[in-house]
PyMOL CGO cylinders between C-alpha atoms (Angstrom):
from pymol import cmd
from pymol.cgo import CYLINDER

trace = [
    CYLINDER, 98.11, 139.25, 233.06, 101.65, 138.42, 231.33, 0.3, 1, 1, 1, 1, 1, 1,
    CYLINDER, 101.65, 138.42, 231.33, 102.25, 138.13, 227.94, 0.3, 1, 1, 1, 1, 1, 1,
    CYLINDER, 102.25, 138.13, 227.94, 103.98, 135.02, 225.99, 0.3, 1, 1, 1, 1, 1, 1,
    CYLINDER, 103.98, 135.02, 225.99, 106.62, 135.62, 224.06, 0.3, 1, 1, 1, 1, 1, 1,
    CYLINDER, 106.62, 135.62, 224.06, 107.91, 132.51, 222.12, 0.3, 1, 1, 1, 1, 1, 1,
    CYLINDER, 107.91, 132.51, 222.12, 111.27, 132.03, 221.67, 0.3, 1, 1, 1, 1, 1, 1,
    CYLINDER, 111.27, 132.03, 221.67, 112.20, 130.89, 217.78, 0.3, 1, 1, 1, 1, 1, 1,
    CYLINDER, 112.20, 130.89, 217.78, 115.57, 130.38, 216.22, 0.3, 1, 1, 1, 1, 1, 1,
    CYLINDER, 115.57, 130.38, 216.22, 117.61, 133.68, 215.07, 0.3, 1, 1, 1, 1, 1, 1,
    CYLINDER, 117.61, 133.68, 215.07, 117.89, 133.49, 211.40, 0.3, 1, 1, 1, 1, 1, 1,
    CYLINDER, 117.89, 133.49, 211.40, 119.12, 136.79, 209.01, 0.3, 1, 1, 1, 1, 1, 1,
    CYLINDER, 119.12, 136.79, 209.01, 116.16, 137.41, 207.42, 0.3, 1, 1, 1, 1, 1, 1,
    CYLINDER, 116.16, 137.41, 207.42, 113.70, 137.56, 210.12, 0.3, 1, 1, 1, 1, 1, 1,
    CYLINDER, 113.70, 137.56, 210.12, 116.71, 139.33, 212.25, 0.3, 1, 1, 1, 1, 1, 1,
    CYLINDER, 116.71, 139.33, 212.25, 117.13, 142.07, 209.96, 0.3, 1, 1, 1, 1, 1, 1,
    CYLINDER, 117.13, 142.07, 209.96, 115.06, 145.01, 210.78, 0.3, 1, 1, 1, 1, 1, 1,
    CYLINDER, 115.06, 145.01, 210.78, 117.10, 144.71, 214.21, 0.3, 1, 1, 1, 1, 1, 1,
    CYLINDER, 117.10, 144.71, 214.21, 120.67, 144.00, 213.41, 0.3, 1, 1, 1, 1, 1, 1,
    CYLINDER, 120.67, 144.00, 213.41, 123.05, 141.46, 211.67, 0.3, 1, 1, 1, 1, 1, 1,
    CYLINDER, 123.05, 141.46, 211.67, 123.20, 138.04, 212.52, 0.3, 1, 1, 1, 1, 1, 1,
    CYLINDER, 123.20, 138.04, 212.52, 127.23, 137.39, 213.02, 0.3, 1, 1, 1, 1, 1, 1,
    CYLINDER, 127.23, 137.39, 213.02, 127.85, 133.21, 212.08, 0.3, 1, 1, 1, 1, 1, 1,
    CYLINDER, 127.85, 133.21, 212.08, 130.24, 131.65, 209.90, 0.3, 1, 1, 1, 1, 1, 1,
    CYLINDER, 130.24, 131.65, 209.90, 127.48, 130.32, 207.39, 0.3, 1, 1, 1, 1, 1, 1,
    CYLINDER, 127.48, 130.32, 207.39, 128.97, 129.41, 203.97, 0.3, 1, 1, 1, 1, 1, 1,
    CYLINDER, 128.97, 129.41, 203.97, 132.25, 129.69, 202.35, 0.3, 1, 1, 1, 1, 1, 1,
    CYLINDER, 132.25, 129.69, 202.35, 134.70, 131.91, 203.66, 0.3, 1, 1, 1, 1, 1, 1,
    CYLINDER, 134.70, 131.91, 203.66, 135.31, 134.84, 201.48, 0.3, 1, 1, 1, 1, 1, 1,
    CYLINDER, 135.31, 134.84, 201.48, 139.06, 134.59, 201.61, 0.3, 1, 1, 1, 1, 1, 1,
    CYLINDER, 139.06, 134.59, 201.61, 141.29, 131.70, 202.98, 0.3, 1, 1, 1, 1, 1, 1,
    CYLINDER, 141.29, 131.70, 202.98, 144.11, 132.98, 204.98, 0.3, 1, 1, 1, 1, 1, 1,
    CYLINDER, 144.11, 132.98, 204.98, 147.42, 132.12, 206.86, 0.3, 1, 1, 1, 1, 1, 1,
    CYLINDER, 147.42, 132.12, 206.86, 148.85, 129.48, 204.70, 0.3, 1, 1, 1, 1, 1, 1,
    CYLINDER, 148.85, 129.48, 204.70, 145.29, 128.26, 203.89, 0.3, 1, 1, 1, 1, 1, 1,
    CYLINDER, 145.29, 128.26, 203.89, 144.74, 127.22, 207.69, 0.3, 1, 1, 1, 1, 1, 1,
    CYLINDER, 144.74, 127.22, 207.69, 142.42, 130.05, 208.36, 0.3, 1, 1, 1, 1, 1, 1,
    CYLINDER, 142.42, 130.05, 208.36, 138.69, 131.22, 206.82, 0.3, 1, 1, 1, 1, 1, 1,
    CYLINDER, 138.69, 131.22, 206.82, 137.99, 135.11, 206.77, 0.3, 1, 1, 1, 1, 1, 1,
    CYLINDER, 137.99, 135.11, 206.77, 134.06, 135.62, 206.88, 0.3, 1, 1, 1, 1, 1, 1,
    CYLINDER, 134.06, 135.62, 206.88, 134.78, 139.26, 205.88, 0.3, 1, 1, 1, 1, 1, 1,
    CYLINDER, 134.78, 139.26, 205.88, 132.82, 142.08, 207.13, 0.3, 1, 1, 1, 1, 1, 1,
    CYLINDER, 132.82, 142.08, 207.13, 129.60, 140.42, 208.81, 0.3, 1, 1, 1, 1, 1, 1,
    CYLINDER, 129.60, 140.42, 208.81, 128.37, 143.58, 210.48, 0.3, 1, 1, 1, 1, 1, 1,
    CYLINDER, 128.37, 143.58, 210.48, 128.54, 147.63, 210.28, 0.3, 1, 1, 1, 1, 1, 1,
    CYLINDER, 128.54, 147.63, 210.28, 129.77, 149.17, 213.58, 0.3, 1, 1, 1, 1, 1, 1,
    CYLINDER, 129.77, 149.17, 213.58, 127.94, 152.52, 213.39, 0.3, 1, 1, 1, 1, 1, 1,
    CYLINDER, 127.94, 152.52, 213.39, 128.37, 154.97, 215.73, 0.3, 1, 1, 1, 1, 1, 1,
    CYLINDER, 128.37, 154.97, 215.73, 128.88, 158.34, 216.57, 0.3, 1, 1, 1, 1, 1, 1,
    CYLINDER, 128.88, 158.34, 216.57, 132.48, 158.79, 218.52, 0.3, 1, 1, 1, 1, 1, 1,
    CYLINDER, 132.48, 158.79, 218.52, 134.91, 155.93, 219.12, 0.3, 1, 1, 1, 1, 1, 1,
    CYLINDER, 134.91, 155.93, 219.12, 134.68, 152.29, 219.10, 0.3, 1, 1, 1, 1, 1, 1,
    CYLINDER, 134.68, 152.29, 219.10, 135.71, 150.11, 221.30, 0.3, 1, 1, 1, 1, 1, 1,
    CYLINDER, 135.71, 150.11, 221.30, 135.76, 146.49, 222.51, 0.3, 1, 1, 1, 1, 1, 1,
    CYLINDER, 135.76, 146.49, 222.51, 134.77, 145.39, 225.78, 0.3, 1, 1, 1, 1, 1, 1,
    CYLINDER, 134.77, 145.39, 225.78, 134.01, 142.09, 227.97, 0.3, 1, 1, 1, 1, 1, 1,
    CYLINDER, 134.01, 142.09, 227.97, 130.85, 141.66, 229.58, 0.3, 1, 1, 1, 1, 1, 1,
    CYLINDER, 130.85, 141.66, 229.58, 130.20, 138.62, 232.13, 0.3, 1, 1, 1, 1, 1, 1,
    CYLINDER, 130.20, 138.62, 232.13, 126.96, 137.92, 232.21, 0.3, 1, 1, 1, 1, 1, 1,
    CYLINDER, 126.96, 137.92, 232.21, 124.75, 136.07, 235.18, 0.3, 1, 1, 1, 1, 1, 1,
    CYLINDER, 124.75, 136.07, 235.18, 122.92, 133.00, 233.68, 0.3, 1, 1, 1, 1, 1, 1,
    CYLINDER, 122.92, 133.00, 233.68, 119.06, 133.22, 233.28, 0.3, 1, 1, 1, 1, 1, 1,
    CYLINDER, 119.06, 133.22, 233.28, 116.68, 130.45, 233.39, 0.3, 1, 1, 1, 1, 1, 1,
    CYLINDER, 116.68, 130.45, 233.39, 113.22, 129.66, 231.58, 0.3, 1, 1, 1, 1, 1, 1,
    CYLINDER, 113.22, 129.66, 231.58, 110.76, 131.36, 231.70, 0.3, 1, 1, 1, 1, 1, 1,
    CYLINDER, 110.76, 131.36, 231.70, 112.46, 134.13, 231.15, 0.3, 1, 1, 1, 1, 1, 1,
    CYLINDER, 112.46, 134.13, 231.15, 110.44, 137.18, 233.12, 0.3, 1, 1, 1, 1, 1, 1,
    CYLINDER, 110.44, 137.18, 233.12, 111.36, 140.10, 230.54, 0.3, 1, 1, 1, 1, 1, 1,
    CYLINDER, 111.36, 140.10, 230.54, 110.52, 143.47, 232.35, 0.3, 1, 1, 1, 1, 1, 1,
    CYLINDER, 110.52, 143.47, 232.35, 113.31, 145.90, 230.66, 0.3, 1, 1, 1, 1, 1, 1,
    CYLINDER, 113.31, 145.90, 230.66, 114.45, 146.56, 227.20, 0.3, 1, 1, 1, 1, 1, 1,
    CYLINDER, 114.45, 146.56, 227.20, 116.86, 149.14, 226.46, 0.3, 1, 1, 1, 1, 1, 1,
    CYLINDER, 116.86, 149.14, 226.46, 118.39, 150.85, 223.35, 0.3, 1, 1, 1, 1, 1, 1,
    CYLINDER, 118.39, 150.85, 223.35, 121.43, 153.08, 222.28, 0.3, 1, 1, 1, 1, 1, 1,
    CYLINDER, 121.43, 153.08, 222.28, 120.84, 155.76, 220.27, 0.3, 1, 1, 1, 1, 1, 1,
    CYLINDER, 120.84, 155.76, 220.27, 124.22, 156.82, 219.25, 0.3, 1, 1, 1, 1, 1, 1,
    CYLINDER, 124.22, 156.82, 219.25, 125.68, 153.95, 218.45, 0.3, 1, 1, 1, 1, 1, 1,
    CYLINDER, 125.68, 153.95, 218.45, 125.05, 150.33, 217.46, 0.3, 1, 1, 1, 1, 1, 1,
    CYLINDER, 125.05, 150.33, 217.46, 126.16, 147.37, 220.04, 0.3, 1, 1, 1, 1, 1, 1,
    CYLINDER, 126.16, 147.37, 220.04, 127.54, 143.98, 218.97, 0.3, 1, 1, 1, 1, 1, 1,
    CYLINDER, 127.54, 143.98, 218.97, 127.36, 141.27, 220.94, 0.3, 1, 1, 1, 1, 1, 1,
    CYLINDER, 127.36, 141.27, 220.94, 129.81, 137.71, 220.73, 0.3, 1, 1, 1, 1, 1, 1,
    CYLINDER, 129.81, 137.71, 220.73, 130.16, 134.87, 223.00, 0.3, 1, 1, 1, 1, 1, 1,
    CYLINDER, 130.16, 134.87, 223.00, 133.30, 133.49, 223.70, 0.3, 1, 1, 1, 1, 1, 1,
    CYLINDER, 133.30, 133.49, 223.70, 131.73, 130.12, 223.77, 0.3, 1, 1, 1, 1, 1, 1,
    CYLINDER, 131.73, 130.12, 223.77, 129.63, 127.83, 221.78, 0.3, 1, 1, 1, 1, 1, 1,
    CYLINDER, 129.63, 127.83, 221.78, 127.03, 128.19, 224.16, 0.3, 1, 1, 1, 1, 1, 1,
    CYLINDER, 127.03, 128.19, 224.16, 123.71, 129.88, 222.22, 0.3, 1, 1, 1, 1, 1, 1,
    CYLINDER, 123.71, 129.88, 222.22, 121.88, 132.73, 223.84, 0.3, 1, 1, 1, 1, 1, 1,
    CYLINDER, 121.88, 132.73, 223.84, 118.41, 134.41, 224.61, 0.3, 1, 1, 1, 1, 1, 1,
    CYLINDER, 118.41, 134.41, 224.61, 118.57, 137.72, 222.24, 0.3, 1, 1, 1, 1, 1, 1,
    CYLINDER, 118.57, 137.72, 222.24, 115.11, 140.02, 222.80, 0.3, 1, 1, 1, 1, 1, 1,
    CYLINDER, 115.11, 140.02, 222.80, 114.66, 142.68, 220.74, 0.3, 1, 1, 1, 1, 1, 1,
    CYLINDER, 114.66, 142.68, 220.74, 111.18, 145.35, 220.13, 0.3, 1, 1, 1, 1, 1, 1,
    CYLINDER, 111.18, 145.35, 220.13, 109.71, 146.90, 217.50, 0.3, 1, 1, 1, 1, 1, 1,
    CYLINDER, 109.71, 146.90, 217.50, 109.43, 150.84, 217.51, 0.3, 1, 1, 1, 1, 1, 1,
    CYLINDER, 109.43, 150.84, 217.51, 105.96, 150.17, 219.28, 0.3, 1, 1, 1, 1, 1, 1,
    CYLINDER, 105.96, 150.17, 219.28, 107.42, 148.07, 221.67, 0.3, 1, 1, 1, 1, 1, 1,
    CYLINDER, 107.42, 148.07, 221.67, 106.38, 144.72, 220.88, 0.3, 1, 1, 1, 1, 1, 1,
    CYLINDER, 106.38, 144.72, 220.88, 108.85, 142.19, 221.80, 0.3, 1, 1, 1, 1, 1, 1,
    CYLINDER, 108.85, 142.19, 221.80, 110.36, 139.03, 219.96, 0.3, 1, 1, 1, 1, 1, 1,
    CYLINDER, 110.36, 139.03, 219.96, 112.60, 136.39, 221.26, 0.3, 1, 1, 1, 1, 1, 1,
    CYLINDER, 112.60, 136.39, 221.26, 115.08, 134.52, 219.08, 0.3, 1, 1, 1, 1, 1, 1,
    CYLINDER, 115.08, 134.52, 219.08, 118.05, 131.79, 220.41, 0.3, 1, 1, 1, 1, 1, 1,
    CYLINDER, 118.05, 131.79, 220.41, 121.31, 131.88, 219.08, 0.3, 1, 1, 1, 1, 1, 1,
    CYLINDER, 121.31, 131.88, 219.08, 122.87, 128.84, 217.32, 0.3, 1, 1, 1, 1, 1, 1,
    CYLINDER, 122.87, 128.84, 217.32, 125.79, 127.84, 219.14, 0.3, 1, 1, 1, 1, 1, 1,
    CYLINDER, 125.79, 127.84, 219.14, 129.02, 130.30, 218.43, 0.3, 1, 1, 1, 1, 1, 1,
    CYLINDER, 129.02, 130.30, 218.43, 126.64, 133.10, 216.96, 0.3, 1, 1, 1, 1, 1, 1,
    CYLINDER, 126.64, 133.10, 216.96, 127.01, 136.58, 217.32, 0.3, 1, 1, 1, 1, 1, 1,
    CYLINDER, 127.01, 136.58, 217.32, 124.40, 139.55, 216.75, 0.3, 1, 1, 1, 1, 1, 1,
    CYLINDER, 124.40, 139.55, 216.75, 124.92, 143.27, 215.90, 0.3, 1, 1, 1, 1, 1, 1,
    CYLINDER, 124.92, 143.27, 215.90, 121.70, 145.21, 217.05, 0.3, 1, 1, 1, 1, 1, 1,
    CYLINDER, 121.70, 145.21, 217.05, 121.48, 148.46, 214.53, 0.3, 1, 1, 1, 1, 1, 1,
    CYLINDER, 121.48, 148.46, 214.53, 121.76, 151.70, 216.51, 0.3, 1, 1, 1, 1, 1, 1,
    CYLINDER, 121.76, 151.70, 216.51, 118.73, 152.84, 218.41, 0.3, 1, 1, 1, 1, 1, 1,
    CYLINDER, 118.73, 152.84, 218.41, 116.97, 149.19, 218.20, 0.3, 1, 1, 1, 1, 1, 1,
    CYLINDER, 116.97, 149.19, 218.20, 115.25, 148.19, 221.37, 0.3, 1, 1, 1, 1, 1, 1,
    CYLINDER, 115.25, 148.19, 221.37, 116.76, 145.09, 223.02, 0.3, 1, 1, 1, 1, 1, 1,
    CYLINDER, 116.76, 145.09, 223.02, 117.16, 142.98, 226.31, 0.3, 1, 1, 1, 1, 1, 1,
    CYLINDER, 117.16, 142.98, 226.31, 120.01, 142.62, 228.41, 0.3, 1, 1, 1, 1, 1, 1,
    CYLINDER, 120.01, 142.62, 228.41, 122.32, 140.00, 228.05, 0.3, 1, 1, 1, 1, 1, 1,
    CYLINDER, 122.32, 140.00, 228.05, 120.92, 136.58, 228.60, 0.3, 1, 1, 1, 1, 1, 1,
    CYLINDER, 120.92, 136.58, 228.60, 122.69, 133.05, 228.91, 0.3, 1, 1, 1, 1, 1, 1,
    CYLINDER, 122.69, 133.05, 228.91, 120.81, 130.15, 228.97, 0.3, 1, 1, 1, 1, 1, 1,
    CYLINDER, 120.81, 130.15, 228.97, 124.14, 127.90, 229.50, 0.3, 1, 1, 1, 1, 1, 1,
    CYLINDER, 124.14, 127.90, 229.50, 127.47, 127.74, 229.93, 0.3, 1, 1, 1, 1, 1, 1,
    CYLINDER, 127.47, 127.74, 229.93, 129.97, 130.88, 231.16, 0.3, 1, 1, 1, 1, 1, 1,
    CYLINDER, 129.97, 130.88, 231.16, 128.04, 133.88, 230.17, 0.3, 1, 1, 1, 1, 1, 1,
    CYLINDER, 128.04, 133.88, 230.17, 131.38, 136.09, 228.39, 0.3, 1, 1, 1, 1, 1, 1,
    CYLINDER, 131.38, 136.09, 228.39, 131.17, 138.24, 225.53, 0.3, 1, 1, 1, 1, 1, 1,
    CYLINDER, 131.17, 138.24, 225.53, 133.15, 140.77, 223.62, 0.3, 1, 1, 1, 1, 1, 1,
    CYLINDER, 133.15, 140.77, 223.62, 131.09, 143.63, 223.33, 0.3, 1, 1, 1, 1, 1, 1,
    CYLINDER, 131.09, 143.63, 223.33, 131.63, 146.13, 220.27, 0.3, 1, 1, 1, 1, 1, 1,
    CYLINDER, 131.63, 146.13, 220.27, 130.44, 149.32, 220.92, 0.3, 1, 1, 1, 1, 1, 1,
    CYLINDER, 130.44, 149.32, 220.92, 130.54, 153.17, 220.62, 0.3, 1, 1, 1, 1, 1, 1,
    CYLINDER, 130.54, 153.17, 220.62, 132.78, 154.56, 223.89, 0.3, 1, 1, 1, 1, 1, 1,
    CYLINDER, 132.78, 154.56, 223.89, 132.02, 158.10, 224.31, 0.3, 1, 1, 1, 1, 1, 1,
    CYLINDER, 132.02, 158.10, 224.31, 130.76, 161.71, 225.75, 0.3, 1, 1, 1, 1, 1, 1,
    CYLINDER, 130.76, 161.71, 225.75, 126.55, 161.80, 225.86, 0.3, 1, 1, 1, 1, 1, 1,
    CYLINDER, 126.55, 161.80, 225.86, 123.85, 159.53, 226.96, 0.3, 1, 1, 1, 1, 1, 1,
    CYLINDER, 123.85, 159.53, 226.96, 123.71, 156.50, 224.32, 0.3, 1, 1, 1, 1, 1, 1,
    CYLINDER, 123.71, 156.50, 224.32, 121.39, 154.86, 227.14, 0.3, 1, 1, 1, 1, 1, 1,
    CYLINDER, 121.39, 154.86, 227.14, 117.82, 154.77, 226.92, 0.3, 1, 1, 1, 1, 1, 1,
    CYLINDER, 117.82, 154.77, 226.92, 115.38, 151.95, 228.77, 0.3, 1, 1, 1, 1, 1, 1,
    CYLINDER, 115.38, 151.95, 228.77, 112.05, 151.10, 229.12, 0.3, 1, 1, 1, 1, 1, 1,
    CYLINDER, 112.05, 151.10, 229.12, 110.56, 149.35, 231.76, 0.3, 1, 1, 1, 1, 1, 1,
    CYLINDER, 110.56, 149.35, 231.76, 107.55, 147.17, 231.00, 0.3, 1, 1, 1, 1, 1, 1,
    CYLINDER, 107.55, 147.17, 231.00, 104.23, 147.91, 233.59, 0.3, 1, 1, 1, 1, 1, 1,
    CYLINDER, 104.23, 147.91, 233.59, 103.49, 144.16, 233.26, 0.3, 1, 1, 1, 1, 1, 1,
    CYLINDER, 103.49, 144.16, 233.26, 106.25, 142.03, 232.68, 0.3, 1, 1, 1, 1, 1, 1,
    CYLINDER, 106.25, 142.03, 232.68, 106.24, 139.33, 229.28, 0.3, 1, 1, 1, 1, 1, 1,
    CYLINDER, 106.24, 139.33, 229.28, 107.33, 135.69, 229.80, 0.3, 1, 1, 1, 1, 1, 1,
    CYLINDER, 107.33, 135.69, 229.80, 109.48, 134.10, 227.19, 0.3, 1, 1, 1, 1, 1, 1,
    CYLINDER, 109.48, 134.10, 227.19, 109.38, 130.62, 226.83, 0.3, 1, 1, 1, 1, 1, 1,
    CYLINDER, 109.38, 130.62, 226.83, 110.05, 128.01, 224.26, 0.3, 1, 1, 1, 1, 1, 1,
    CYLINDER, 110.05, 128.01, 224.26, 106.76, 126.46, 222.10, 0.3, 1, 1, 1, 1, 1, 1,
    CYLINDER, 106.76, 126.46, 222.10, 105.59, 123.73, 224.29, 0.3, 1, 1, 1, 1, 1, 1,
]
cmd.load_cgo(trace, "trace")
């Protein structure tokens, strides 16, 4: 039998045992470059052991329902994830026991999942599917997944 998991907005507080929620809510904390530029200053902790680095990641789109059958997790370092378009995204992430929750982006929001939390791959609902990716680049295995025996299906409340 599969399991619903309902999707529900990403906000910070109900976010935060996973990781940061990266947004320009607010003020800026500093205007910048003639006063033609806000600074929303240090929105997430990259922690990791080794170097970090910054990647691109093209991702396939996905459709609803969403069959989730893998989560994964990095143990040595934490992964941010940022679109390069307005276009909101799936994020999955489970609890140490494995339970699952969905949350969608708002549109031009990042997320910053805290080393060793369990996530989901990528996921795109719309438009192009690119990301920078900030992440640890290094020596060891920072990759651990988990495959689910019977797969959940995330939807949005009907």
């Amino acid at each position: 039998m599969t399991h619903d998991i309902r999707i529900t907005p990403l906000t910070a507080q109900a976010f935060a045992p996973f990781g940061d929620v990266l947004n320009c809510d607010g003020d800026p904390d500093k205007i910048i470059n003639a006063g033609l530029c806000g600074r929303f200053h240090d929105r997430a902790q990259v922690d990791c052991d080794g170097r970090v680095g910054i990647s691109l990641f093209r991702s396939e789109l996905r459709q609803l329902p969403y069959k989730l059958d893998l989560v994964e997790r990095h143990p040595l370092g934490s992964q941010a994830f940022i679109p390069m378009s307005m276009d909101p995204f799936l994020v999955i992430v489970a609890d140490a026991d494995l339970q699952p929750k969905a949350f969608i982006t708002a549109p031009g929001e990042g997320i910053n999942f805290h080393r060793g939390v369990w996530h989901g791959v990528l996921t795109p609902l719309t438009g192009p599917g690119l990301f920078a990716v900030i992440d640890r680049i290094g020596e060891g295995d920072n990759l651990e997944e988990h495959h689910f025996t019977t797969p959940c299906r995330v939807i949005f409340d009907e």
